[in-house]
N, C-alpha and C positions, 0 to 999 in steps of 0.2 A: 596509525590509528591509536597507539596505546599512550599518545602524546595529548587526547582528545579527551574531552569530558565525554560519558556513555550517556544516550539520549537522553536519561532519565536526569543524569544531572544537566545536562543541558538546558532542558524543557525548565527547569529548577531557575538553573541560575539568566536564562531569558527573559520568563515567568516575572523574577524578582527583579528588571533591568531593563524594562521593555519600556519606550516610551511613549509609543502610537498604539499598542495595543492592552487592553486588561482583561484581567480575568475575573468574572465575578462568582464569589464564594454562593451565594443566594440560588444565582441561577440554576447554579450545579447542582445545589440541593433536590430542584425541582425536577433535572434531567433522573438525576440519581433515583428519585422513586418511579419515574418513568421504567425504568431500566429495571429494578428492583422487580416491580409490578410483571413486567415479560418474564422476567427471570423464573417467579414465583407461580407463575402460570403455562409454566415449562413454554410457553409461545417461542423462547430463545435460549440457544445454546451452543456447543461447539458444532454440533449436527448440524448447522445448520449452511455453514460451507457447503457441503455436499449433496446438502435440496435443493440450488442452484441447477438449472437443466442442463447448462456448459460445462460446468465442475467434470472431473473426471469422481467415478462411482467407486473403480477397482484401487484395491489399496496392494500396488505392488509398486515394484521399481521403475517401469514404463512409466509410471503415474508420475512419479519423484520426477524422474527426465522432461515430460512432459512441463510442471512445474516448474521447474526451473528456467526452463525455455521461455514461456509465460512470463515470469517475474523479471527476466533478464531484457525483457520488451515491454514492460507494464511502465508504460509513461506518456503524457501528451496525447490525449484522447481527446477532450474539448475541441468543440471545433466553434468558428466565426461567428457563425449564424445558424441557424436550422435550413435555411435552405444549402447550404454548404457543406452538409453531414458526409461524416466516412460511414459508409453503412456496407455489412457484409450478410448476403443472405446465405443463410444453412437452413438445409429443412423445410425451404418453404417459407422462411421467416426471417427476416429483416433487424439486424441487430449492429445497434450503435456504441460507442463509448470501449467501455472496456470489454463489455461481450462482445462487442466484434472482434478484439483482439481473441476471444476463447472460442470462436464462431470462426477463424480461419485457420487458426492451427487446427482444430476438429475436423474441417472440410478439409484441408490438404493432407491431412491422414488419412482419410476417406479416400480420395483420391489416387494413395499411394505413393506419397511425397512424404519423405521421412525426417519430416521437419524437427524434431524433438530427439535426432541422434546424432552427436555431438562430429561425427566424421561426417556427414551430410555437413549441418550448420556450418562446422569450422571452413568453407571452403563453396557454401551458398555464392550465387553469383548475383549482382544486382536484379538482374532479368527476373533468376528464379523467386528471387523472393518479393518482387511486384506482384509477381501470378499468383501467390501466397496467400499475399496481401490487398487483393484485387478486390476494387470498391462495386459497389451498385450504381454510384453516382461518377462524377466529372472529379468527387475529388478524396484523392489519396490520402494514404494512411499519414501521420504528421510523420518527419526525422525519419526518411526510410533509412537514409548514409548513415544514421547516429545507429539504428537498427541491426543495419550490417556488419559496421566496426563490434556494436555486443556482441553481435553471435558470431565473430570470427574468433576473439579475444575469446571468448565463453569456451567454446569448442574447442579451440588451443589448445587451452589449460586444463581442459580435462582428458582430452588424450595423450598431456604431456605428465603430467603431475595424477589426476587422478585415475588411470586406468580408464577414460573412457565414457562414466557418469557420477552424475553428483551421489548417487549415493555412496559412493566411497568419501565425497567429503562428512558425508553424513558418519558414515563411519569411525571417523577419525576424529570427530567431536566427542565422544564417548559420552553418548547422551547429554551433551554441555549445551543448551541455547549460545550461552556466552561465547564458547569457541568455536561454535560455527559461524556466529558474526564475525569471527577475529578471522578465521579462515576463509570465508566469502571476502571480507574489504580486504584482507590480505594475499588475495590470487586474483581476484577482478576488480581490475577498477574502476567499472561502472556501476560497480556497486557502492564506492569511497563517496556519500554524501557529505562532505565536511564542510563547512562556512569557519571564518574568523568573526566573532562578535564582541568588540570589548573585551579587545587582549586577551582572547580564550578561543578556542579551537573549540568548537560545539559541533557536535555530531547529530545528526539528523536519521539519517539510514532508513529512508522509509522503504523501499525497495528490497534491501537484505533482511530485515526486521520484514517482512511484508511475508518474504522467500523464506522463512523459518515459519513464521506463523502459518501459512498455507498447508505446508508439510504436515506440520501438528494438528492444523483443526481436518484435513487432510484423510489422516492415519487415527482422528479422534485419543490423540496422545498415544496410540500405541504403537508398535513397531517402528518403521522408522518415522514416526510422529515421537515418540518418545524421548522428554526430555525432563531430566528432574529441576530445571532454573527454567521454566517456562515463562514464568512470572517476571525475570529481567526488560521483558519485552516491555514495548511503549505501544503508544497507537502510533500511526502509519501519516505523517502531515504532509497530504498532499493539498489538492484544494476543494476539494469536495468536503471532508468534513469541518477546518476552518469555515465552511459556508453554514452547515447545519450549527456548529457551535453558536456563530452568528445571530442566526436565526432563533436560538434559544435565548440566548442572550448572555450565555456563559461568556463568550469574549465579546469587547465593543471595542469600535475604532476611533482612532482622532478624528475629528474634523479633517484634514491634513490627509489623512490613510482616504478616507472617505473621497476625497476632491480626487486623488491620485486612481482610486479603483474607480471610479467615474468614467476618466479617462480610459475609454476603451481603445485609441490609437495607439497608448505606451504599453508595452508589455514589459512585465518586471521581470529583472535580472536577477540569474542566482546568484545567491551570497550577500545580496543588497539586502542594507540595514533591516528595511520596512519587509522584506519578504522572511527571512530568519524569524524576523518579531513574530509574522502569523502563524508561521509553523513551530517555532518552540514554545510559542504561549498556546498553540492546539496540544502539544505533547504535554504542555502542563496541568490543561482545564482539565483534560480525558483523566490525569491523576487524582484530581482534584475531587473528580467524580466517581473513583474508582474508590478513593477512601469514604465518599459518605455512602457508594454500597455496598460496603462491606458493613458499612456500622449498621444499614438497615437489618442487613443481613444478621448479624452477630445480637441486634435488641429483638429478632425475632425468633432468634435459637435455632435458625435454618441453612446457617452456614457452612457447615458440612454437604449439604445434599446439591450444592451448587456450584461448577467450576466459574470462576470470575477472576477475568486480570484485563490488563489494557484490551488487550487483541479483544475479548469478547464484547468490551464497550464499543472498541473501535470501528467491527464488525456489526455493532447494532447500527453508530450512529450512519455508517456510510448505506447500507439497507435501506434505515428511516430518510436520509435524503433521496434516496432511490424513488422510494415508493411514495414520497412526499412531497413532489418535484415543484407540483404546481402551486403549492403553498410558498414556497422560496426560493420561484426562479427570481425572485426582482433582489434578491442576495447576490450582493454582488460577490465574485471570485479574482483573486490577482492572476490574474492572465499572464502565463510565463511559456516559454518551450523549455523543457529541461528533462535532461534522460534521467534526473529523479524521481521525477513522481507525474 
């Protein structure tokens, strides 16, 4: 990893290199007082991870383990069609996408299956964790084999190396964003998001970067949220907010990208030229727009009362596609399988 550009420069030199994708200064502007406007009406903030009903509430080490578990499986949730959804009920309620993945690790807790302890997981058997991961529907969770190699590798290494749970790697960051990234891509390598682009090594890491920021909006920056380089962080480029960006019009595609996301029988490969471009020019736009809100911020003298860095943007825009679904489902997404994102 220390061979690699840090997302931030990545996103940069993509951003500046990219030939199917742009990024527009204007858009962002427009997103940025969006954002600004929530901000400023306290509607958003670090809190607001933990108003999610699946989020875990307690801020202890169970929590962190639990996190970790989550983030170490937080990938390939899209599914086909809507009549083809992985949907997991909890509660009475029926939940798709990523909350299903937060909706089954809750139920098998529930249940007494102690999925979120690293001597469990390291040693999960196929069987066990279908029943885990058990659908409503005809059809199953995506990459269950990619699933189970994580959480054997996962679980390995922390009763080999870390005594047992990640807060010990927490521990051993000493309050560093930065070295808990170097420490996560450096013990698991499903965490190691790397591509080659134009004779540079660009790092992506939306997943480990994903698994830090969780932690922090988490613990609300304290205890083991607590990091004094929090602000190293980027946003998270999977394919959900590349869509909302879209949709705004901070990034636009080639013609070429266009014809290719059309094509819904090809699914793109990781590390391919045209998927890098969307995800390092999304880690650039979300900077893009983190600098015009800061300047709002800073022309209105309210800079101080307001915490703001990638994760907060990133966390807004992936919510507003949430809640915003039906405005830009005809947004198209590059349709990939990848234990990234």
């Amino acid at each position: 990893m220390s061979n690699s550009l840090s997302p931030r420069e990545s996103g940069e030199f993509i951003g500046s290199n990219a030939e199917d994708v742009t990024v527009h200064d204007d858009a962002a502007k427009k997103v940025a007082k969006l954002i600004y406007e929530s901000l400023k009406k306290k509607e958003y903030s670090i809190k607001a991870w933990k108003e999610h009903a699946l989020h875990p509430k307690k801020m202890t080490a169970e929590t962190v383990d639990w996190i970790f578990v989550l983030d170490t499986l937080n990938f390939s949730f899209w599914s086909e069609s809507n009549d083809k959804r992985y949907l997991v009920r909890y509660k009475d309620e029926n939940h798709s996408g990523y909350w299903a993945m937060c909706a089954a690790l809750n139920r098998a807790l529930d249940e007494g299956i102690p999925i979120t302890t690293p001597s469990y997981y390291a040693k999960v058997t196929l069987e066990e964790l279908q029943h885990v991961f058990r659908s409503e529907t005809d059809t199953g969770i995506h990459l269950l084999d990619k699933r189970l190699e994580n959480l054997h590798e996962a679980g390995k290494v922390l009763l080999e190396h870390f005594n047992g749970s990640f807060v010990n790697c927490i521990a051993a960051c000493e309050q560093s964003a930065t070295k808990l990234l170097n420490i996560i891509t450096t013990n698991f390598s499903s965490y190691r998001d790397v591509a080659s682009y134009k004779g540079k090594d660009v790092s992506i890491l939306k997943r480990a970067q994903i698994l830090v920021a969780d932690i922090w909006a988490c613990f609300e920056g304290q205890s083991y949220g607590s990091f004094t380089d929090i602000d190293c962080l980027t946003m998270f480029a999977d394919y959900r907010v590349p869509q909302v960006l879209n949709y705004f019009g901070v990034l636009s595609y080639s013609d070429a990208l266009m014809k290719r996301l059309a094509d819904e029988t090809k699914l793109f490969t990781p590390g391919e030229r045209l998927e890098v471009e969307i995800r390092g020019c999304s880690i650039w736009a979300v900077e893009v727009i983190q600098k015009e809100v800061k300047q709002l911020l800073q022309k209105n003298g309210n800079k101080k009362e307001m915490m703001l860095n990638s994760v907060i943007i990133d966390f807004y825009l992936w919510d507003y596609c949430k809640d915003h679904w039906a405005d830009m489902k005809h947004i198209p997404i590059h349709r990939i399988r990848s234990i990234f994102y």
